[in-house]
KEPA-464240 format. One record per residue (C-alpha): x, y, z. Coordinates in steps of 0.05 Angstrom, whole numbers, padded with zeros to 5 digits, always signed. Layout:
<pts>
XYZ
...
</pts>
This chain:
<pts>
-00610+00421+00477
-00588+00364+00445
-00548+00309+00493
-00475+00307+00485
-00474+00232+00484
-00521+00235+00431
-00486+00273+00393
-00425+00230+00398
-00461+00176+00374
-00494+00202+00321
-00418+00220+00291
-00396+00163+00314
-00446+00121+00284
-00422+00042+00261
-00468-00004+00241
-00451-00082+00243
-00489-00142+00215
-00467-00212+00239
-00481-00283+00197
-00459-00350+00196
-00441-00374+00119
-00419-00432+00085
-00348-00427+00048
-00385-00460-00002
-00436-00394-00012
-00372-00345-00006
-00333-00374-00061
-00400-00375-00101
-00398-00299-00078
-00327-00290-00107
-00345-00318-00178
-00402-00277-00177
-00363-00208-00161
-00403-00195-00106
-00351-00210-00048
-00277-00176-00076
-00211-00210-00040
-00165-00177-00088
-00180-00100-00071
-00129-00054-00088
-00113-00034-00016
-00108-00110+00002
-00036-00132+00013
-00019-00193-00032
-00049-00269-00034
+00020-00289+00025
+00000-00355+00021
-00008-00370-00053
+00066-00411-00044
+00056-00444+00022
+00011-00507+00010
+00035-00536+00080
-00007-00471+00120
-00067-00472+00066
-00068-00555+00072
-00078-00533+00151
-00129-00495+00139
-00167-00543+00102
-00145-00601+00153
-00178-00547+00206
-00249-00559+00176
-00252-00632+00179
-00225-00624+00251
-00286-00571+00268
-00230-00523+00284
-00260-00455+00304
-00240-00414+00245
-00231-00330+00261
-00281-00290+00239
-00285-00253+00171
-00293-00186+00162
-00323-00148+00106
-00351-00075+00089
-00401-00053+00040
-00393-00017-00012
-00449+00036-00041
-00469-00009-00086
-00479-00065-00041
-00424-00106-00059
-00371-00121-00002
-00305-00115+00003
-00255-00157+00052
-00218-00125+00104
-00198-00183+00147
-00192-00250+00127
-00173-00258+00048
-00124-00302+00060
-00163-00356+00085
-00217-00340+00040
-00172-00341-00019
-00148-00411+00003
-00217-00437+00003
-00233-00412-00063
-00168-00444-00092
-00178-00511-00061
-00254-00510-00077
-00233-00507-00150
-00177-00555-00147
-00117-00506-00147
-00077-00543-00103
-00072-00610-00062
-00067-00630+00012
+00001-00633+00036
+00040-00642+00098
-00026-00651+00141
-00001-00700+00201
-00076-00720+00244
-00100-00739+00184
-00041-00758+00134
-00097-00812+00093
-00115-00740+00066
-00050-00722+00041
-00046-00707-00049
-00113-00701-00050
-00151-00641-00081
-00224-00624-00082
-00248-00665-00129
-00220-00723-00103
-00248-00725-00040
-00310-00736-00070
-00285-00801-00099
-00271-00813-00027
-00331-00793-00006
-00382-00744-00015
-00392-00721+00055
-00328-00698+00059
-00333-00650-00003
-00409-00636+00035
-00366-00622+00099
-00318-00574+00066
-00374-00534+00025
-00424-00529+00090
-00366-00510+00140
-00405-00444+00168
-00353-00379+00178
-00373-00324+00218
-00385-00265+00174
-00380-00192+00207
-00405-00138+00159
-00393-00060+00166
-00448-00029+00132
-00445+00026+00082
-00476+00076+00128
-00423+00082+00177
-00386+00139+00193
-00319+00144+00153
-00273+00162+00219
-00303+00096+00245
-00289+00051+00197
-00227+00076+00189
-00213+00060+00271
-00242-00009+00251
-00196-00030+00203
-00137-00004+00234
-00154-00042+00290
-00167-00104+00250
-00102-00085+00214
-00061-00146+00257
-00032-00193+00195
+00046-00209+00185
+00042-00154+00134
+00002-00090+00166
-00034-00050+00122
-00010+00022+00123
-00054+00087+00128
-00055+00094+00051
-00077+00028+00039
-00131+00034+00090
-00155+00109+00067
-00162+00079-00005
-00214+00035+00021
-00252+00075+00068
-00257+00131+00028
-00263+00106-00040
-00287+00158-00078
-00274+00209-00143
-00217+00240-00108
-00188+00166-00081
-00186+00158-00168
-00149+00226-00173
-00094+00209-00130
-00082+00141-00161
-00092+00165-00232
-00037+00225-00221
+00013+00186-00174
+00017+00126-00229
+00010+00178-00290
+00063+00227-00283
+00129+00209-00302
+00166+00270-00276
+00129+00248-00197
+00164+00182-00216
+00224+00198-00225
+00230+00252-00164
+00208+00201-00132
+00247+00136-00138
+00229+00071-00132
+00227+00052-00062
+00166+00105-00060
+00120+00071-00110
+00094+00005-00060
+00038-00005-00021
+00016+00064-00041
+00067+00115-00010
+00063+00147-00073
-00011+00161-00079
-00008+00187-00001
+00055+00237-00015
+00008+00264-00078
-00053+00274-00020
+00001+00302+00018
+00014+00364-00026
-00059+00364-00037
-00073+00372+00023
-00020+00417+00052
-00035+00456-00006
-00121+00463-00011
-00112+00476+00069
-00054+00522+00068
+00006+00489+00126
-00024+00552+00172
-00080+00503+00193
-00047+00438+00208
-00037+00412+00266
-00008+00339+00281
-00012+00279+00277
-00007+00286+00201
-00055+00223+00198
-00117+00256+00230
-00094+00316+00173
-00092+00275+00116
-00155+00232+00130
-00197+00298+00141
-00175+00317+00072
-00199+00254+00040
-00257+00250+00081
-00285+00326+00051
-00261+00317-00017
-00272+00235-00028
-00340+00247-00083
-00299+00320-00116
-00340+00350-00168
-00309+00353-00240
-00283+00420-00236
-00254+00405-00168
-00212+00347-00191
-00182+00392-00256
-00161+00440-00201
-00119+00385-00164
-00092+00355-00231
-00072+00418-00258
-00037+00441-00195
-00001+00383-00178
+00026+00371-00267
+00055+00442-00255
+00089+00435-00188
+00110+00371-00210
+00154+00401-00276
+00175+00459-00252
+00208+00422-00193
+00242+00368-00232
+00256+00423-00278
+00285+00473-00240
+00327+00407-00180
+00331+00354-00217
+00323+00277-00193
+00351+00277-00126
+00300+00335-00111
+00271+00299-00041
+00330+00273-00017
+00370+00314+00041
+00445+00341+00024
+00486+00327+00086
+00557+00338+00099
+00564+00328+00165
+00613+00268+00153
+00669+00288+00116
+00686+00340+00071
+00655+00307+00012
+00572+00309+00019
+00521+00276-00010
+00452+00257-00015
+00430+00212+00035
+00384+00152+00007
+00323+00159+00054
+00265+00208+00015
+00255+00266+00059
+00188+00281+00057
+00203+00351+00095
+00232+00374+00032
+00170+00344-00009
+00128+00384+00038
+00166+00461+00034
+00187+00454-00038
+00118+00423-00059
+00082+00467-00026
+00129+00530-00050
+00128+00520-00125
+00055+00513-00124
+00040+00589-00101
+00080+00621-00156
+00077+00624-00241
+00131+00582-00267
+00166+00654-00303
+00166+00687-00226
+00206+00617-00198
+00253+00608-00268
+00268+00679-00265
+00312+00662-00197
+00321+00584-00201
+00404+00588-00191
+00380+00633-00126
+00337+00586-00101
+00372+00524-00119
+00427+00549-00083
+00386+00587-00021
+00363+00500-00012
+00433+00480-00005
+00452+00525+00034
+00397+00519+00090
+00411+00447+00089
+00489+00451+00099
+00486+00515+00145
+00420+00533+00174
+00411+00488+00241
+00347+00507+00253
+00321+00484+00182
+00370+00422+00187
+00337+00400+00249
+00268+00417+00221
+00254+00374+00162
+00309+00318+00190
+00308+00267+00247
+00243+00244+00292
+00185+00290+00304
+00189+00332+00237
+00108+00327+00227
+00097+00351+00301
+00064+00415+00286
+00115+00466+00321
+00175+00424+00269
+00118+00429+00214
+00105+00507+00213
+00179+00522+00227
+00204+00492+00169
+00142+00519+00127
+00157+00585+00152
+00231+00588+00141
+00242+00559+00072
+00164+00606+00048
+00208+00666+00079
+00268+00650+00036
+00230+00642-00035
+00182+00702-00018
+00256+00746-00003
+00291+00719-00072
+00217+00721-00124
+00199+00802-00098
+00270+00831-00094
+00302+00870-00141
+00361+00832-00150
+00355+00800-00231
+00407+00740-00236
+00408+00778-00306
+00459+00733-00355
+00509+00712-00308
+00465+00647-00278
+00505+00626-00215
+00510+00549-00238
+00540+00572-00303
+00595+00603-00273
+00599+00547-00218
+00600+00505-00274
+00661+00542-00317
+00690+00545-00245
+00682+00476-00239
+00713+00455-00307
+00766+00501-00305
+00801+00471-00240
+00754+00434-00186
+00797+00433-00131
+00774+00471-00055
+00799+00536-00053
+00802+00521+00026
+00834+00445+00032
+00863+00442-00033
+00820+00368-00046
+00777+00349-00104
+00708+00374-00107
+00674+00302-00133
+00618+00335-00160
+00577+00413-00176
+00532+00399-00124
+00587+00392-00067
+00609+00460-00089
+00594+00540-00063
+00630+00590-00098
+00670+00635-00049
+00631+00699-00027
+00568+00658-00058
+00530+00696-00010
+00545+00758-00030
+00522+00743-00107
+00454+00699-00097
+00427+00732-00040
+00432+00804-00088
+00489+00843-00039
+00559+00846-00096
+00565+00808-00163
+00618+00749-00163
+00684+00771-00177
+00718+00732-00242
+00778+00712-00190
+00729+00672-00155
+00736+00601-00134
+00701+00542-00113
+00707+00513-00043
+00666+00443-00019
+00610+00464+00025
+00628+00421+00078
+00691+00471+00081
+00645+00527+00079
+00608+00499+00139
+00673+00484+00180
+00701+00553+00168
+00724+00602+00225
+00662+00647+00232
+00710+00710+00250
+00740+00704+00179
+00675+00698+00147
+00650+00758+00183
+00708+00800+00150
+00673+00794+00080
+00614+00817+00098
+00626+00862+00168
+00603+00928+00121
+00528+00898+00117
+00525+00856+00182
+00492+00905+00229
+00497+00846+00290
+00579+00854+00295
+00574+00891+00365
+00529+00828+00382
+00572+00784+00360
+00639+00819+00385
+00604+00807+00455
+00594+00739+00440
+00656+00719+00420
+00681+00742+00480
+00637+00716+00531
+00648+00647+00497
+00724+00652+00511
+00715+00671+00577
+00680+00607+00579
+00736+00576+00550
+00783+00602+00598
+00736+00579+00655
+00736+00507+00637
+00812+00505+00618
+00829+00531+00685
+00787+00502+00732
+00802+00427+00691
+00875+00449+00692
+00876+00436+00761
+00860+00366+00763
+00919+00354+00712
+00956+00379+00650
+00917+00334+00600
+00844+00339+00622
+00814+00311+00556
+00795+00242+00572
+00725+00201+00593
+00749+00229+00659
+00727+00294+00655
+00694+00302+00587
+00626+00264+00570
+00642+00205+00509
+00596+00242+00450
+00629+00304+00462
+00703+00270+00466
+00683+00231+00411
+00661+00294+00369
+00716+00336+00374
+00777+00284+00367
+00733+00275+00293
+00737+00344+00281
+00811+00349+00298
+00833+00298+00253
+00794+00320+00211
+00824+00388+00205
+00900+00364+00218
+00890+00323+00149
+00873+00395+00119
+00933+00428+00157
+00986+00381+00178
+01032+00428+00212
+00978+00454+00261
+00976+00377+00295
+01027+00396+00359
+00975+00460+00372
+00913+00421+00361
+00920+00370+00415
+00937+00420+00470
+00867+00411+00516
+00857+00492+00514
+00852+00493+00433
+00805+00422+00436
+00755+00472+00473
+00752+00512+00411
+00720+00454+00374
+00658+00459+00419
+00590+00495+00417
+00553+00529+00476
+00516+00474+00494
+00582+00430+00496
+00608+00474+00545
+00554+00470+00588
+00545+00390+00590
+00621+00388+00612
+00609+00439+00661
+00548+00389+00684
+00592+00333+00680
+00648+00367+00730
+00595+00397+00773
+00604+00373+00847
+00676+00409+00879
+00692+00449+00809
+00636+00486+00784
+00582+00491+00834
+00608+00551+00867
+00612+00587+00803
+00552+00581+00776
+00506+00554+00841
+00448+00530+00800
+00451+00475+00751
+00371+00505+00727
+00404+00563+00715
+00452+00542+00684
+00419+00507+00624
+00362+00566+00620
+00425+00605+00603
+00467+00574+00557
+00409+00550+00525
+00388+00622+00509
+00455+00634+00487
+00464+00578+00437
+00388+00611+00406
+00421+00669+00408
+00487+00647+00378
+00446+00612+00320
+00408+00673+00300
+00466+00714+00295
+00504+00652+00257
+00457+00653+00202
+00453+00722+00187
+00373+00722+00208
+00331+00776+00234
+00338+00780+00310
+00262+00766+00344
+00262+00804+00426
+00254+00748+00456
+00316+00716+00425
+00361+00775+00437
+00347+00793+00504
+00349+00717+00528
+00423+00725+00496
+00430+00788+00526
+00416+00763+00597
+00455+00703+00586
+00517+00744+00565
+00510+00791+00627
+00491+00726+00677
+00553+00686+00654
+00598+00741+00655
+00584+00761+00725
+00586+00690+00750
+00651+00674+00726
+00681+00755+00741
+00653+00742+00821
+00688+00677+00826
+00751+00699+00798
+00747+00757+00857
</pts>
């Protein structure tokens, strides 16, 4: 049986040469092509504009300053390549052929607007000093394993300007595949574009197209975090692709490309939020969440199933963006390539396109975006606050759910209403419209009451400790802060509703389930312990409640574990509060 330390090393293996050389026989290597400082992956020559710092360097060899080590790694055709140390090299190579002169040196100013050549003048020994000045040379042979090297130059990876995992995969796994990625990142217009400029440096492009690849060839069932270790295993099994191989991955990735910037448009990868106003908008960060689930999507289907629905599923992404938590807090914030954010998102939005491309429902000639569009010409003013809609994407037509998700056609008295507005509406009038398909309305009935007994709870036990409870006193700051932005938000929409908004009873209203519970926490000792006796309890609770709350909120099937944690929340909170009151 072979030893597991064995093993190890043998996949593990690195393999290291050491050697003094002269500066004079690397530059000679440089010329010759044999020793590259200019690699793709390497960051730019940072010193080319600082003479003071190169004259240092230079300085540093007459003054038999220990210079740091250099490190290279060879290439398969036994040229090397530098990892760690170009810019010093770089600045020996320019001085050795008179680039620039000695400036600003201060123990040995007689130097000072001199260049190579005149040194010699000086004195020949000091040009022989410069060219025989021995640098320690660490090589990483060919032969080692990929993984290693990778570890190596990451942890060599220490300059002003780090190199980032892109960079770094483009030189340890140089390969046919490495030239794929480059060749269709740089290539494609349409990626471009989707793109925007702040994704083309130092290689973010080429890793989003590996990305896709690699999400893709793997299938997102079989990833697990960190996406790093993911992406370099992809590169690492594809990095000498056959032909054929290659032609897969550039056909693939041309077709998801145009049908997404044909079917979204430009601001494709870029999250729709509008949870700051009633106007939203595109934030400016790329969201590579939406690169992954929309990517990944539009690659598993024929570009006639995905145009047959695109107002469906243009509109099915806006509106998990503005109203579906869950996918909100999936592809947004820290965390979203931990593998349980990963597959959720994944799941959710490959749920969503699989419902829309095999149902029955044809958007037939009335597209929705045409008639949000007439809509939109006609008068573009919210149905619901009465402002202007700034632009079609900041717009849902009313009952939009029941037209693109296949339940009623639109009726021609429709009108458009901001989707921030949509977000913010009560839930209880929303349920109305659609209380003939929603099977959950006993669910919900219970919920809605069980939350206003929570209400009531808080009001009355707070009441006691004075007629205006809502204050820093009694209510933590984010939550204080949260509502009295809602409020005002809603008294610019209704005006007349400002006396019965600030009672402390109706500010409740503006809270979620969790909200209740962290003032609950926050009044514990003397007011609530005797109600509820266990602050674990508690939050297992009202945490299963809020799930709950959220499934039934977005109209979503109802796993067991989900309802009967709500279930058992409802019954548990219900009984606490009834046995107190007694």
């Amino acid at each position: 049986m072979e030893n597991r330390l064995d093993l190890i090393q043998t996949k593990r293996k690195v393999s290291c040469l050491q050697s003094d050389r002269t500066v004079k026989d690397l530059c000679d290597a440089i010329d010759r092509g044999m020793l590259k400082v200019e690699a793709d992956f390497q960051r730019k020559y940072v010193w080319e504009n600082d003479t003071k710092l190169k004259s240092r360097l230079i300085e540093s060899v007459f003054l038999n300053v220990p210079i740091p080590a250099i490190y290279t790694a060879e290439e398969d055709d036994f040229t090397e390549v530098v990892i760690d140390g170009q810019q010093r090299l770089r600045t020996f190579h320019e001085f050795l052929n008179d680039i620039f002169i000695l400036r600003g040196l201060e123990v040995l100013p007689e130097l000072n607007n001199k260049n190579y050549k005149s040194l010699g003048r000086i004195s020949q020994a000091l040009q022989y000093k410069v060219d025989t000045f021995p640098l320690r040379v660490i090589k990483i042979s060919k032969d080692s394993d990929p993984d290693v090297r990778f570890d190596i130059f990451e942890r060599l990876n220490r300059g002003s300007v780090k190199l980032n995992d892109q960079e770094l995969r483009n030189c340890v796994y140089r390969g046919s595949f490495n030239d794929l990625l480059k060749e269709i990142a740089k290539n494609n217009k349409d990626y471009q574009l989707l793109l925007g400029d702040k994704q083309y440096n130092r290689f973010q492009d080429i890793e989003l197209a590996l990305r896709f690849l690699a999400i893709y060839i793997k299938s997102y069932h079989t990833y697990k975090s960190p996406m790093k270790h993911f992406l370099n295993a992809f590169m690492k099994e594809y990095r000498n692709a056959v032909p054929e191989q290659l032609d897969e991955f550039r056909l693939i990735f041309n077709k998801t490309v145009h049908l997404i910037k044909s079917l979204i448009g430009q601001k494709t990868f870029y999250f729709f939020n509008t949870e700051n106003g009633q106007s939203g908008k595109f934030e400016n960060n790329f969201n590579k969440g939406l690169f992954d689930i929309l990517t990944y999507s539009f690659a598993q289907y024929d570009e006639s199933r995905i145009m047959a629905h695109k107002d469906t599923i243009k509109e099915e992404l806006f509106f998990r963006m503005v109203h579906d938590d869950r996918f909100r807090d999936a592809i947004t914030g820290t965390g979203t390539d931990n593998t349980k954010k990963f597959l959720l998102k994944m799941e959710i939005w490959q749920k969503a396109v699989k419902r829309i491309t095999e149902s029955s429902f044809s958007e037939g000639k009335a597209f929705s975006q045409d008639i949000k569009q007439k809509l939109f010409e006609k008068n573009n003013k919210c149905a619901i606050c009465g402002l202007i809609i700034d632009y079609l994407y900041d717009a849902e037509i009313d009952n939009v759910e029941g037209y693109w998700r296949g339940k009623k056609n639109i009726p021609e008295n429709s009108k458009l209403i901001h989707r921030y507005c949509s977000r913010n509406r009560e839930w209880e009038n929303i349920i109305k419209e659609f209380e003939s398909d929603f099977e959950g309305s006993e669910m919900w009935n219970k919920l809605a009451k069980v939350e206003k007994l929570i209400r009531e709870c808080i009001n009355l036990n707070l009441l006691r400790n004075g007629k205006d409870y809502w204050g820093n006193r009694f209510i933590p700051e984010n939550i204080y802060l949260k509502v009295n932005e809602r409020i005002e938000q809603d008294i610019v929409k209704t005006p007349y509703k400002e006396k019965e908004l600030s009672l402390p009873q109706n500010k409740l209203t503006f809270c979620d389930i969790r909200d209740y519970m962290k003032i609950i926490k926050f009044n514990w000792s003397n007011m609530f312990d005797g109600i509820f006796m266990s602050k674990q309890e508690l939050e297992k609770h009202f945490d299963n409640l809020a799930e709950f709350r959220n499934a039934l909120n977005h109209l979503r099937e109802l796993d067991l574990v989900t309802k009967k944690g709500g279930e058992a929340a409802i019954e548990w909170i219900q009984k606490a509060i009834d046995y107190s009151v007694v």
